[in-house]
C-alpha positions, 0 to 999 in steps of 0.5 A: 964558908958558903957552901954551894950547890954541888958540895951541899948535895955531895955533903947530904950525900956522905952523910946518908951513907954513913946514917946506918938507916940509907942504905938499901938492904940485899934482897937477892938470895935464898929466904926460907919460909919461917913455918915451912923449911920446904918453902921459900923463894930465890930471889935473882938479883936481875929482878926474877924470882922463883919458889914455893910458899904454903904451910907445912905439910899443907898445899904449896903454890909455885910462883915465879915472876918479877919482883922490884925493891924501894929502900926496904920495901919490896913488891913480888909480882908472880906471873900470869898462870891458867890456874891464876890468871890474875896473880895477887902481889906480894908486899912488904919489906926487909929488915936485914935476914928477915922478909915479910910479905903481905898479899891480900887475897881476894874472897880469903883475906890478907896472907903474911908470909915470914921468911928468913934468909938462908945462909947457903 
């Protein structure tokens, strides 16, 4: 039996899917910060986001911006403030309940951020 063209495509395809590693997780959601229950993002499933992160009982920043999802990786983009004109994307990936990101801060190193998906 020759397969075609279309039925080879259409045959990887099924076969993707039912591989557990092809399907793209859900980042849209809550996700609380690991160290921090008071802060975390809610991430929109139109491709906004909003939050708070920074440690516990220390200073918190609040982001809001655009964010966009590739398989498992994610990239955070917050928006352009007056105190940060220039904001710093955060980036990592998610891997079922559990989300880390990365920014790499200018003059202050690299910044990792955990957070856990919340489940209300």
């Amino acid at each position: 039996m020759v397969i075609t063209g279309v039925r080879r495509v259409l045959l990887i395809g099924v076969a993707c899917l039912v591989a557990a590693g092809c399907s793209a997780p859900v980042v849209a959601g809550r996700w609380e910060a690991t160290d921090n229950p008071n802060a975390g993002l809610e991430v929109r499933a139109d491709g906004t986001f909003q939050g708070e992160i920074g440690p516990s009982g220390g200073p918190r920043v609040r982001l809001n911006g655009t964010w966009v999802a590739s398989g498992a990786d994610v990239t955070f983009t917050p928006a352009a403030t007056p105190q940060a004109p220039a904001p710093v994307p955060l980036v990592g990936k998610v891997d079922g309940d559990t989300m880390t990101l990365t920014a790499s801060v200018p003059g202050a190193g690299s910044l990792t951020l955990t957070l856990k998906r919340r489940s209300t």
